[in-house]
N, C-alpha and C positions, 0 to 999 in steps of 0.2 A: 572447632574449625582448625581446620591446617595452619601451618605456620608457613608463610614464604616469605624470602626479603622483596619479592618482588611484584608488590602492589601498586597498583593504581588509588591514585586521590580522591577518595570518595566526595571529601568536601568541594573540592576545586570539581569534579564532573557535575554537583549538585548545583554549585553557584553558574556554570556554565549555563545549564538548564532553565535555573532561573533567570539569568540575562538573555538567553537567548526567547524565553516567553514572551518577553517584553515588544519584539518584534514582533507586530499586527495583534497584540493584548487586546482583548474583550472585559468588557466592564464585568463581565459576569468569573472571571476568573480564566476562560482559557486564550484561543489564540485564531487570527483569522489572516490567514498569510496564503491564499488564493498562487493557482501554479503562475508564474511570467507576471504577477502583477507588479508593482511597486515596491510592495511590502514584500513580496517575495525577491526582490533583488537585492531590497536590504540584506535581510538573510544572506543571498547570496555572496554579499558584500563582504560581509561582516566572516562568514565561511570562509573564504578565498585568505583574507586578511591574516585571519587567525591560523591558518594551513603554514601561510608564507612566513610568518613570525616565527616558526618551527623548524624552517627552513625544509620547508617542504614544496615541492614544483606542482604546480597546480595548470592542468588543461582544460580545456574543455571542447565536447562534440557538439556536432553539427546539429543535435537535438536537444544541448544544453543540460546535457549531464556532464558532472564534474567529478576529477578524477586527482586525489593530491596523493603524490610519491614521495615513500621514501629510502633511500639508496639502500640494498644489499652489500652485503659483504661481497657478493656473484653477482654482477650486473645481468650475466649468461642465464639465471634465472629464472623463471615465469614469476611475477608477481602472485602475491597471494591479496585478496580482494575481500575489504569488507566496506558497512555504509548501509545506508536505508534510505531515506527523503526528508525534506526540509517542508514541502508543503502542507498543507493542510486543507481539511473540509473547512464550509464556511463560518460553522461555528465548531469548529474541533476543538484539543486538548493539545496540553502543554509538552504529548510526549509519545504521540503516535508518531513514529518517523526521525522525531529529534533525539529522540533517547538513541536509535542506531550511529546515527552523525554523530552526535556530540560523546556519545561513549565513545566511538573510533576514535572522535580529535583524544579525548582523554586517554587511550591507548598509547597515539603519538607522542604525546606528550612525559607520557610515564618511562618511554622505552628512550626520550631523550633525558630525562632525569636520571633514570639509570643506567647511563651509558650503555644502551644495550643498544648492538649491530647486529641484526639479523641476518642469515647467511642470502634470504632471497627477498628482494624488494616485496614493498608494502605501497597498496594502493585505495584509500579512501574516496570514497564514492559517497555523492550527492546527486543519486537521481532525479530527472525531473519527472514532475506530474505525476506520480504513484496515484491518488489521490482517483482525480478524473472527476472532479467536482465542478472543474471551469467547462472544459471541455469535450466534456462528456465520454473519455476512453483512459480508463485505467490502465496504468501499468504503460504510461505510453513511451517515458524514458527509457526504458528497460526493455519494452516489448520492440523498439526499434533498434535499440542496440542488438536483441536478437537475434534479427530477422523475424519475427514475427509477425510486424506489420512495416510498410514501409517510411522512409525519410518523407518522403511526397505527399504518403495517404494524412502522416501526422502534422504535418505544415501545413495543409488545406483544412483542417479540421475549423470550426468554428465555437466561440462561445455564445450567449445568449442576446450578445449586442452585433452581433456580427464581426468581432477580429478573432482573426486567424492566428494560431498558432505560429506561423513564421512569421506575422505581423509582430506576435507579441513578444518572437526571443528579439527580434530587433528592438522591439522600445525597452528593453531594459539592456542589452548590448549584451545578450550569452547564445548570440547563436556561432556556435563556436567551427573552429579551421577543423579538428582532429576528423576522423570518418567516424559517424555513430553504428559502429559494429563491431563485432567480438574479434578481440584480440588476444593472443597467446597470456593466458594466470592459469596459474595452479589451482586455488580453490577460490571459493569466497564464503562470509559469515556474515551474518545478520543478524543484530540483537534487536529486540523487539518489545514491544508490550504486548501480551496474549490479548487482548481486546477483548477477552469474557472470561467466566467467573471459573474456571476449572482449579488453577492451583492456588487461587485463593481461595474455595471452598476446600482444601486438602490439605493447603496449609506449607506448599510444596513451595521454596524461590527461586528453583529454576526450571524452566521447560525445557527438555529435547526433544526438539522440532522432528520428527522423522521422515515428516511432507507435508502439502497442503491437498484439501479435497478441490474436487473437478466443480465447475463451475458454468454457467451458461446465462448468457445477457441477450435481451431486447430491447429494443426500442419501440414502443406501441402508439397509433394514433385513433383514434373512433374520430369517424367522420359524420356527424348528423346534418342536421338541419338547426339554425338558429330560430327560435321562432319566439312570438309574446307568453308570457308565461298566463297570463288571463285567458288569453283567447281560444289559446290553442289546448282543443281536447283531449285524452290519452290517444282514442284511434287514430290523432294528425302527429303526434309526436313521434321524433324520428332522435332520440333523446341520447348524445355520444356519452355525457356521464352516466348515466344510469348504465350505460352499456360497459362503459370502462369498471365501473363500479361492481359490477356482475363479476365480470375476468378477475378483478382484485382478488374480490372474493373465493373464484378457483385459484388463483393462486392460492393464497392461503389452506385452502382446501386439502389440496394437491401436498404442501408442505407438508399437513399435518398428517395424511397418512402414511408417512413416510417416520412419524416415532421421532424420537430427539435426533435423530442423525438430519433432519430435513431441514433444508432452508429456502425460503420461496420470499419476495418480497419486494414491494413496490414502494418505492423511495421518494419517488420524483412525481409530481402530479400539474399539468399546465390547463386549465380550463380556459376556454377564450367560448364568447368575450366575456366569461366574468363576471356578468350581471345579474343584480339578484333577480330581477323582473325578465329573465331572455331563459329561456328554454337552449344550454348547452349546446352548439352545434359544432364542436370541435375538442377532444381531448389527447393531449399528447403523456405520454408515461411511461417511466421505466419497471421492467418486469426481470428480476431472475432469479434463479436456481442455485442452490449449492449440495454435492452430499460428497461424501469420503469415497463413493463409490462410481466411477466411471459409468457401468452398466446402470446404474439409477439415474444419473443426469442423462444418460442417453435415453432413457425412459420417459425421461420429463419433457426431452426435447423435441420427442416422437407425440406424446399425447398432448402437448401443452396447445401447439398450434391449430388443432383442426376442433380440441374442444374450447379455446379461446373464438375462433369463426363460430362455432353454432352459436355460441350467442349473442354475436353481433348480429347474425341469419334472423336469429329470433326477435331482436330489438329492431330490424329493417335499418340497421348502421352499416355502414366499411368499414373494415378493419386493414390496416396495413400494419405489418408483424415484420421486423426487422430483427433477423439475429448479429448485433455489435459481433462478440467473440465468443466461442467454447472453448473450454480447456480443459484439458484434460487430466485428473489428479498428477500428481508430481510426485513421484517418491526422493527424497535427498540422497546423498552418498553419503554409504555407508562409514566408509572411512572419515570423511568431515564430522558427521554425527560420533562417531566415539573418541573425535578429540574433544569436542562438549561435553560428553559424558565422563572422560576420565578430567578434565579439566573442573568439573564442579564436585569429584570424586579425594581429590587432590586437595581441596578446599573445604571439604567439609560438608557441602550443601545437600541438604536431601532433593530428590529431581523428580520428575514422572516423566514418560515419553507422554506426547502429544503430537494431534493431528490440526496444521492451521486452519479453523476454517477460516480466516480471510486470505484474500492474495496478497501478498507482496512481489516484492521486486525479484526475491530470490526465486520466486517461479521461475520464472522466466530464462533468469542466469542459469539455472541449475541444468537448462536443456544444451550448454556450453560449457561450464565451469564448475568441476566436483562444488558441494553446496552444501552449506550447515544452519540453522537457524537457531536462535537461546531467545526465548523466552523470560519474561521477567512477569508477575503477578500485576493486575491492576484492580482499583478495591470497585469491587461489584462487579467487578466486569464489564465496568464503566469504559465506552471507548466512541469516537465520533460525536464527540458530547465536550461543552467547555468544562463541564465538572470530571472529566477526568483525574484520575488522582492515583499517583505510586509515593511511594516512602521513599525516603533518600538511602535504606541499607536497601532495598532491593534494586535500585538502578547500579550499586556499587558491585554487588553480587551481579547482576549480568555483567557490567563493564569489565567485573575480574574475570568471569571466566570467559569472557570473549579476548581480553589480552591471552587466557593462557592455552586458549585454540586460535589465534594465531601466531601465536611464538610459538608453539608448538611445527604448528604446521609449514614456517616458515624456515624451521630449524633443520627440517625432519631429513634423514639419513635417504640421497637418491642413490 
């Protein structure tokens, strides 16, 4: 490995990690810190606090993502931008999302250890709701700072109890003054955990992000009929699970002819009412898509829907097929990406390029703000799971080389 003086604290970002786990901790080992709830304003608490001990300016927009600064050498500038999310799925891990934060705070922190001024301000980012577990719309912080969807559409949104979105930045006090929309930075970076098994079968501890694959979401409901489960005979049954059950299963179907590049998958499943003795007469479910390749989720998007209808047609169910969002693969900048690459080059680390398949927040930035993403290994490719688990040298190894693509990038000759 390379020799630099100017490293980041592997142990002080490790013990970070672990105090900030602590925040919505699961008996089971990982973490449940839900977007706007309670536990998530701890976090945000605790985030803000530790910004400002650094002497760092901390705002936030009107959709409740957070933004801590800190001064260039050239105020004249564009900020360079990095950060991930603080939330979490309801039983997630201790480092989808936090590893991006909490590496950026450990960034901060190093470049005030070592008196190090960057020529153009630095601006960490805590977006909110990546996630989309409460909610039900990923990518909402990020997709509104955008423009991708709007201020309004994500403030009326609702969770499972009925509060809204702008209900909920109110009850925890982050619905913030700033406009949630893109503003003049340079680039941005993102370290991450791969969420599957790639360069920990290779043996690889760093990823270079190159882009993420296209992707496509619904919302599905089967509308039957409730009826007794004794009485009522096959030719009266008007059966919404059996019907939804069916579709699963072309999902699935559909995924797998598509070879390991395919991702098809139903996550979410609502039966009402529920009862073992009631013949289903209502099911609500999420349905979608992922492949690296544009023209194939446009593929999916084109056949999914009319061969999801025949078999409602066939069940004597309604189907109401809702498409949430489609996206479209993302390729990164090119230039971001080879400050990753020379920066883990620099260092000693062996790398692969890789293709995200999940979304993050950098999607989204990346259609505003040149874009880079690092990758760090997690074991099994365990990810959306409280047993998630990375080793304390590979959080170090992405926090290093994500310090030395943003100094780099911060420094770099206009």
């Amino acid at each position: 490995m390379a020799q630099t003086n100017q490293r980041i604290d592997g142990r002080r970002l490790w013990d970070s990690l672990m105090s900030f786990a602590e925040i919505g901790a699961t008996p089971k080992g990982g973490v449940r810190r839900l977007t706007l709830s309670e536990t998530d304003k701890r976090g945000r608490d605790r985030f803000r606090a530790e910004c400002e001990a650094l002497g760092l300016t901390v705002r936030v927009d009107a959709i409740g993502n957070m933004f801590a600064r800190r001064p260039g050498r050239d105020p004249n500038r564009a900020p360079v931008l990095f950060g991930s999310h603080l939330d979490s799925q309801p039983s997630g891990g201790k480092f989808d999302g936090a590893l991006g934060v909490l590496g950026g705070l450990e960034v901060m922190r190093s470049l005030n250890d070592l008196g190090i001024v960057t020529e153009a301000p630095l601006e960490l980012i805590n977006w909110t709701d990546e996630e989309g577990s409460r909610f039900g719309h990923s990518l909402m912080g990020s997709g509104v700072w955008s423009g991708i969807f709007t201020l309004d559409k994500a403030c009326a949104l609702t969770d499972v109890e009925g509060t809204t979105v702008g209900s909920a930045l109110d009850a925890i006090g982050y619905r913030g003054t700033e406009p949630a929309k893109p503003f003049r930075a340079d680039a941005y970076f993102e370290l991450h955990i791969e969420q599957g098994p790639i360069l920990e079968r290779e043996d690889k501890p760093i990823g270079i992000v190159t882009g993420a694959q296209a992707m496509v979401w619904y919302d599905a409901v089967t509308i039957g009929r409730d009826s007794h489960a004794g009485t009522t005979p096959p030719s009266a049954r008007k059966d919404a699970l059996v019907c939804a059950a069916r579709i699963i299963d072309l999902v699935d179907r559909m995924m797998r002819a598509r070879g390991e590049d395919g991702r098809g998958t139903v996550g979410q499943l609502l039966v009402s009412p529920n009862s073992r003795n009631v013949v289903p007469g209502e099911v609500r479910f999420s349905v979608e898509f992922r492949h690296p390749s544009d023209a194939e989720v446009d593929k999916l998007d084109q056949e999914f829907p009319p061969a999801a209808q025949s078999i409602a047609d066939a069940c004597g169910v309604k189907l109401e097929l809702t498409t949430l969002f489609k996206i479209p693969a993302q390729l990164f900048d090119p230039s971001c990406v080879d400050l990753v690459r020379q920066g883990a080059a620099k260092l000693g680390y062996s790398t692969r390029e890789i293709v995200s398949g999940a979304g993050h927040d950098a999607v989204y930035v990346a259609r505003h703000v040149p874009t880079a993403m690092i990758f760090t290994p997690c074991r099994d490719g365990l990810s959306h799971n409280e047993e998630e688990s990375i080793e304390p040298g590979q959080a170090e190894a992405g926090c290093q080389v994500l310090f030395e693509a943003v100094v780099a990038r911060a420094n770099r000759n206009l």
